[in-house]
PyMOL Python script that loads the backbone (N, CA, C, O; Angstrom):
from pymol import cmd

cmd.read_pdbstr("""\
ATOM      1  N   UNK A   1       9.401  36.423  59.295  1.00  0.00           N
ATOM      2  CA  UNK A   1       9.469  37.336  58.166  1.00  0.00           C
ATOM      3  C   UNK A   1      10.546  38.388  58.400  1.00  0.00           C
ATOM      4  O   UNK A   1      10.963  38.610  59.537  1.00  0.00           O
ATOM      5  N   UNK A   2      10.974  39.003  57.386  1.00  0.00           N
ATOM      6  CA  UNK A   2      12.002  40.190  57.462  1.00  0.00           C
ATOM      7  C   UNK A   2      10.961  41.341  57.425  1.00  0.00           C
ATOM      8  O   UNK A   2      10.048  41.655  56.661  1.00  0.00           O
ATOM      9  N   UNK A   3      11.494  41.846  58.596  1.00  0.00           N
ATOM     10  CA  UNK A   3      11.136  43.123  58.674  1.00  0.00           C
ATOM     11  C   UNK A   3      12.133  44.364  58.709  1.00  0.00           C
ATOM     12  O   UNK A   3      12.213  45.157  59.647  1.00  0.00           O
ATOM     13  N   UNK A   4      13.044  44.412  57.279  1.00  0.00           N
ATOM     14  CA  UNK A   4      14.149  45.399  56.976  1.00  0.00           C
ATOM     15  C   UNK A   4      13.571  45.597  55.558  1.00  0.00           C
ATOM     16  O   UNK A   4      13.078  44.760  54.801  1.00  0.00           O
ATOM     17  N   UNK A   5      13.844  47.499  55.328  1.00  0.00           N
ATOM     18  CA  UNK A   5      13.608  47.970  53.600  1.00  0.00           C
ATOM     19  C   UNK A   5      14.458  46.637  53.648  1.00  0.00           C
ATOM     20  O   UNK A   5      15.007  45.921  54.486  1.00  0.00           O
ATOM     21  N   UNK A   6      14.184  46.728  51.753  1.00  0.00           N
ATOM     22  CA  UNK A   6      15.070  46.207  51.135  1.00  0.00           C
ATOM     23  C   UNK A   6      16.278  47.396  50.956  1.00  0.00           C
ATOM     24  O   UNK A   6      16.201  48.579  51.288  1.00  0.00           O
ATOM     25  N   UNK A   7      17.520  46.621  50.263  1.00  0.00           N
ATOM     26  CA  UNK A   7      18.762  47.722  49.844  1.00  0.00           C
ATOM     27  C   UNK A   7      18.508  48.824  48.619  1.00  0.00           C
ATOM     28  O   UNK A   7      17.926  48.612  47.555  1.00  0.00           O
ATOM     29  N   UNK A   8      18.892  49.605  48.912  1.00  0.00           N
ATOM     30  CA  UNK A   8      18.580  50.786  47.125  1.00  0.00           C
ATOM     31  C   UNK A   8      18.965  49.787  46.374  1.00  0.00           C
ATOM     32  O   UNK A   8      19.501  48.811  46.900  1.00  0.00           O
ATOM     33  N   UNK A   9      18.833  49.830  45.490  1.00  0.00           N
ATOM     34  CA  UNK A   9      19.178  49.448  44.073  1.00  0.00           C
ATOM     35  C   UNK A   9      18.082  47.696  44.149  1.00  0.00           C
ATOM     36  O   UNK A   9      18.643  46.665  43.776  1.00  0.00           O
ATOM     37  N   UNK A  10      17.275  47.664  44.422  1.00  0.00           N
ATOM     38  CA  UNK A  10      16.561  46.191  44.317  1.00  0.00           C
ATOM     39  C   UNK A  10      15.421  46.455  43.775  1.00  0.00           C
ATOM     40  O   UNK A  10      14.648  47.412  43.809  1.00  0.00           O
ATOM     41  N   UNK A  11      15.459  44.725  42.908  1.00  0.00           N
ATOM     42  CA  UNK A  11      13.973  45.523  42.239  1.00  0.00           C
ATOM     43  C   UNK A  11      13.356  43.581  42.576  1.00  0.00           C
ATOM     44  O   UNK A  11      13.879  42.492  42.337  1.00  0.00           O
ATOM     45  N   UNK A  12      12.576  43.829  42.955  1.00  0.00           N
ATOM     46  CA  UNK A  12      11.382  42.992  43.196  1.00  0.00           C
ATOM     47  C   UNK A  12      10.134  42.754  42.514  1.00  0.00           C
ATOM     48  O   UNK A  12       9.041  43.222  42.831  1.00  0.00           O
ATOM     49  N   UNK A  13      10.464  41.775  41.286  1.00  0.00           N
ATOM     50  CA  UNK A  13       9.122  41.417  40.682  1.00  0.00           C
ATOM     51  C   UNK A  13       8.242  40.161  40.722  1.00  0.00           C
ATOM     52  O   UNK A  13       8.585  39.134  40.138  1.00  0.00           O
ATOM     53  N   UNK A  14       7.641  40.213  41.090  1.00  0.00           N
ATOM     54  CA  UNK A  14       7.211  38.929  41.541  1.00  0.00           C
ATOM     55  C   UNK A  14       5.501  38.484  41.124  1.00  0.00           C
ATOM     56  O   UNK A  14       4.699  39.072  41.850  1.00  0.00           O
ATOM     57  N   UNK A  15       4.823  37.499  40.023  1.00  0.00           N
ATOM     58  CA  UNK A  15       3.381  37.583  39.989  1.00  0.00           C
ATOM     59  C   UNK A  15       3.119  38.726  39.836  1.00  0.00           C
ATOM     60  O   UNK A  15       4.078  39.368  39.407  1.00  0.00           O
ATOM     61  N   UNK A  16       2.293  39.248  39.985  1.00  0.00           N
ATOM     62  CA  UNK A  16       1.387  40.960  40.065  1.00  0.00           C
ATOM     63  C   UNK A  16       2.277  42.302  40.704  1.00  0.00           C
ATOM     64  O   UNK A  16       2.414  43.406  40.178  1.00  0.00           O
ATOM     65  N   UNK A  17       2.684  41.943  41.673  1.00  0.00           N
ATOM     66  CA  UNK A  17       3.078  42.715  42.204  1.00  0.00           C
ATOM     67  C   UNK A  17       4.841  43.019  41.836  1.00  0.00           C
ATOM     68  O   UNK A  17       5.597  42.164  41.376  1.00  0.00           O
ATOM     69  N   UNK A  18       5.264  44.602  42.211  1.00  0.00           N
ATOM     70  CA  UNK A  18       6.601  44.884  41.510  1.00  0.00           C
ATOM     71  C   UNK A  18       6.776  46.068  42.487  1.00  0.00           C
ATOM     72  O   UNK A  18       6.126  47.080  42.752  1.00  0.00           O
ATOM     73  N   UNK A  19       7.972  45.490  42.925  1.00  0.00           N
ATOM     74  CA  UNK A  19       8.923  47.066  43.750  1.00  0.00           C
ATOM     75  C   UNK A  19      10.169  47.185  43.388  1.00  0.00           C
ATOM     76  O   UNK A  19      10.973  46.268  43.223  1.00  0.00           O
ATOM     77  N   UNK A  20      10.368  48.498  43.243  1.00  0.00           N
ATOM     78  CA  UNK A  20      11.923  48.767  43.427  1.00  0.00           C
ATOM     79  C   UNK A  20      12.385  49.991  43.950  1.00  0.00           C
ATOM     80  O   UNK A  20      11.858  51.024  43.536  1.00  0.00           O
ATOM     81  N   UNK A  21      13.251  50.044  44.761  1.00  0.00           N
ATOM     82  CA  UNK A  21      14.213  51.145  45.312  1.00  0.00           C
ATOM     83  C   UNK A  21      15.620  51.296  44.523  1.00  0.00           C
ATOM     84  O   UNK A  21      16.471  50.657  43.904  1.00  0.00           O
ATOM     85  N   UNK A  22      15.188  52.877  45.083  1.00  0.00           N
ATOM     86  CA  UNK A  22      16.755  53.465  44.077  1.00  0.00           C
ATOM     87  C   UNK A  22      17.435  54.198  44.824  1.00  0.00           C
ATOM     88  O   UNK A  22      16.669  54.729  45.629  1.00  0.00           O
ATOM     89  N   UNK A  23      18.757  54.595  45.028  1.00  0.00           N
ATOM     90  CA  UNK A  23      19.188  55.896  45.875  1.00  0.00           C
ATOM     91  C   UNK A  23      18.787  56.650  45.175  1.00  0.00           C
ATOM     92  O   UNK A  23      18.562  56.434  43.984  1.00  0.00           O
ATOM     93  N   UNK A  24      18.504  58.318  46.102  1.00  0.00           N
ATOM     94  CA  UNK A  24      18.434  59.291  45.250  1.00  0.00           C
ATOM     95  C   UNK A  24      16.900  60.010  45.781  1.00  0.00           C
ATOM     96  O   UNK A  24      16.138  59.520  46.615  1.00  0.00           O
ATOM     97  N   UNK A  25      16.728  61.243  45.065  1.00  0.00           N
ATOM     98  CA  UNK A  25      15.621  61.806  45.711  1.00  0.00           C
ATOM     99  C   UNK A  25      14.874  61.108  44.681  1.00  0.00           C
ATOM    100  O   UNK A  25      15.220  60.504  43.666  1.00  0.00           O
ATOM    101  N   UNK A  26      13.141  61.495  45.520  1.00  0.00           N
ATOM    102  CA  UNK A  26      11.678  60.969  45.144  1.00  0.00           C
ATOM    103  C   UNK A  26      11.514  61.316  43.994  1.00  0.00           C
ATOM    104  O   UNK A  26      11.517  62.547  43.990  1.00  0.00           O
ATOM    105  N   UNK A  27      11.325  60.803  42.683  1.00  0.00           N
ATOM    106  CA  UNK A  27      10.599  61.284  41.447  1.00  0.00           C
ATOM    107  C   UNK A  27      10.899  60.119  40.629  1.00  0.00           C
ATOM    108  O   UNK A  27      11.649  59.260  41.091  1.00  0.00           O
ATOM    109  N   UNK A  28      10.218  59.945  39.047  1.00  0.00           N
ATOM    110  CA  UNK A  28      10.568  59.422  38.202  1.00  0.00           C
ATOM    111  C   UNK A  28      11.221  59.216  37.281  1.00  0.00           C
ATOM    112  O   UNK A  28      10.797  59.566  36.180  1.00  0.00           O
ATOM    113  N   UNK A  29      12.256  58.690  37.379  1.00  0.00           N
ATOM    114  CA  UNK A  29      13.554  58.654  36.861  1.00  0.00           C
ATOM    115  C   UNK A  29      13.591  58.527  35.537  1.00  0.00           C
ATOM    116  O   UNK A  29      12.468  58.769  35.097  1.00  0.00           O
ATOM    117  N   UNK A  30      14.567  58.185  34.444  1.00  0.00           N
ATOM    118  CA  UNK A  30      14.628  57.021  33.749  1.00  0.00           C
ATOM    119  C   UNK A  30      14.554  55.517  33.589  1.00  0.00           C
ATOM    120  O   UNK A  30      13.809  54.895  32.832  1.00  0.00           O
ATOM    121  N   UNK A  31      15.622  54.954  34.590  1.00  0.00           N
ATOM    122  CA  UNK A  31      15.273  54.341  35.098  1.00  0.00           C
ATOM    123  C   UNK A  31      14.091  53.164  35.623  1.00  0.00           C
ATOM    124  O   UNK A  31      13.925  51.953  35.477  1.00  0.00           O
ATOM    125  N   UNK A  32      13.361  54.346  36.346  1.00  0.00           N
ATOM    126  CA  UNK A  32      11.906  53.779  36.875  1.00  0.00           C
ATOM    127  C   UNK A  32      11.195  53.320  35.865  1.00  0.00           C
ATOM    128  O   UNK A  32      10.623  52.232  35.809  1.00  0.00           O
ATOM    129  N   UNK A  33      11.239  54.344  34.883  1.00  0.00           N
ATOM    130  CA  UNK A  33      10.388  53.793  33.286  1.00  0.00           C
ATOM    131  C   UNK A  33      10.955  52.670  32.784  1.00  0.00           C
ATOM    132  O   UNK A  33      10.297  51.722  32.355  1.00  0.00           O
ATOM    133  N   UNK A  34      12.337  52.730  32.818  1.00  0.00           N
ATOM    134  CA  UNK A  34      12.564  51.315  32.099  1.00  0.00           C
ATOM    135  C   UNK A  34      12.100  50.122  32.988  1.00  0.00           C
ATOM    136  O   UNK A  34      11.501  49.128  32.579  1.00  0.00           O
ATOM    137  N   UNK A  35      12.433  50.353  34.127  1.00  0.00           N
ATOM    138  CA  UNK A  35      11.827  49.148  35.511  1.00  0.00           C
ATOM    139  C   UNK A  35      10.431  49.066  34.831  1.00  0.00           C
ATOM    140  O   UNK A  35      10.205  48.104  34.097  1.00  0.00           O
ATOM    141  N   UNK A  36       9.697  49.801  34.985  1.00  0.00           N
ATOM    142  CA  UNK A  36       8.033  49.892  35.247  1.00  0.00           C
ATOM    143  C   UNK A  36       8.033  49.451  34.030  1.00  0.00           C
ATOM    144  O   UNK A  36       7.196  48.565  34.201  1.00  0.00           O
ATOM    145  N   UNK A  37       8.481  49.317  32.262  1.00  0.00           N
ATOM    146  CA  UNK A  37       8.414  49.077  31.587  1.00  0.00           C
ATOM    147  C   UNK A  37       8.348  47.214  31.426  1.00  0.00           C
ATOM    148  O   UNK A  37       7.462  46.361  31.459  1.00  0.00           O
ATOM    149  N   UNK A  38       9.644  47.237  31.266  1.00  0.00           N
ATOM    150  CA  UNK A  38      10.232  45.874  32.076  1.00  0.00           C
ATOM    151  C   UNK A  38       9.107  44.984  32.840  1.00  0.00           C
ATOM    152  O   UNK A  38       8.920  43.778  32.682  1.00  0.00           O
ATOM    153  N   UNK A  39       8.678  45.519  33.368  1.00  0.00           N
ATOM    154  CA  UNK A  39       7.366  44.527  34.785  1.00  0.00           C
ATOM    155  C   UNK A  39       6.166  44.812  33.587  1.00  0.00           C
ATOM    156  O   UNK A  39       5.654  43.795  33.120  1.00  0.00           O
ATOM    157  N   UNK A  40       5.714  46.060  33.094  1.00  0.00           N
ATOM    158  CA  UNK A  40       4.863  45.307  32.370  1.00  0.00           C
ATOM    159  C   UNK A  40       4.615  44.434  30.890  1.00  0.00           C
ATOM    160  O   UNK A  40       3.553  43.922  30.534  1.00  0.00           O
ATOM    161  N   UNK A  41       6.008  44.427  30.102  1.00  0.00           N
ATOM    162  CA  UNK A  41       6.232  43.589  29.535  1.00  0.00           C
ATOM    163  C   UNK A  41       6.043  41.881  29.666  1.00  0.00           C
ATOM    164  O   UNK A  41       5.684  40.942  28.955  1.00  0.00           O
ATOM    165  N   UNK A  42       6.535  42.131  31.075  1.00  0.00           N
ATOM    166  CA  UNK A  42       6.707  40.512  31.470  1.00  0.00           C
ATOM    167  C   UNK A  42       5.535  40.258  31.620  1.00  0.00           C
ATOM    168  O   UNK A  42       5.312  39.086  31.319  1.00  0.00           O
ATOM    169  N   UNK A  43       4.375  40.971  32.050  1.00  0.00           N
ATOM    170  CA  UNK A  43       2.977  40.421  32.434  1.00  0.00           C
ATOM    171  C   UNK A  43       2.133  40.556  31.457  1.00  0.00           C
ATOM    172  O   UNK A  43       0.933  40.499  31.727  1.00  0.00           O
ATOM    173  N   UNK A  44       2.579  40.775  30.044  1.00  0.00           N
ATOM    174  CA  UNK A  44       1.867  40.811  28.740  1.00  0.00           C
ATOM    175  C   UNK A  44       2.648  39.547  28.178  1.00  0.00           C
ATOM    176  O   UNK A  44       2.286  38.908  27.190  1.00  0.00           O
ATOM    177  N   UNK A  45       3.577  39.324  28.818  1.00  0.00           N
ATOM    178  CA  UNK A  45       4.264  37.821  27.881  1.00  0.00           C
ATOM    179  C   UNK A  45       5.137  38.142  26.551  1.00  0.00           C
ATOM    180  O   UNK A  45       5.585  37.401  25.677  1.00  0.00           O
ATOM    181  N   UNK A  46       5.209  39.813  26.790  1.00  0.00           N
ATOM    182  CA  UNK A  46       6.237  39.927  25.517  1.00  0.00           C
ATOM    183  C   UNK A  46       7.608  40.044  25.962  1.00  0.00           C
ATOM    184  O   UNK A  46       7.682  40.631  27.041  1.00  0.00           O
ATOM    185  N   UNK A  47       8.770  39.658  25.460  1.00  0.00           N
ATOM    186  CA  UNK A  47      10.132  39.726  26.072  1.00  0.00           C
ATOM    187  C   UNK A  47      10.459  41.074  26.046  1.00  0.00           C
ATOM    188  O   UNK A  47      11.542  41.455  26.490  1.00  0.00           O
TER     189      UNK A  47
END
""", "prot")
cmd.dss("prot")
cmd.show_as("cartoon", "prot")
cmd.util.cbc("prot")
cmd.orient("prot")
């Protein structure tokens, strides 16, 4: 197995589970909403 973060800017969605890293300090971005948006779209089956 890899045991390295992933790189900033990756977003990992996969089944249930969803990560992503960003550069930049800790908080919720824009961004993040559209990510977090995005992941749960896909798991409602709407495009």
């Amino acid at each position: 197995t890899d045991n390295r973060w992933p790189e900033a800017d990756c977003i990992l969605h996969q089944g249930r589970v969803a990560y992503h890293r960003r550069p930049g300090c800790h908080y919720l971005s824009r961004t993040d909403w559209q990510r977090f948006m995005a992941y749960a779209n896909k798991l409602a089956g709407r495009p």
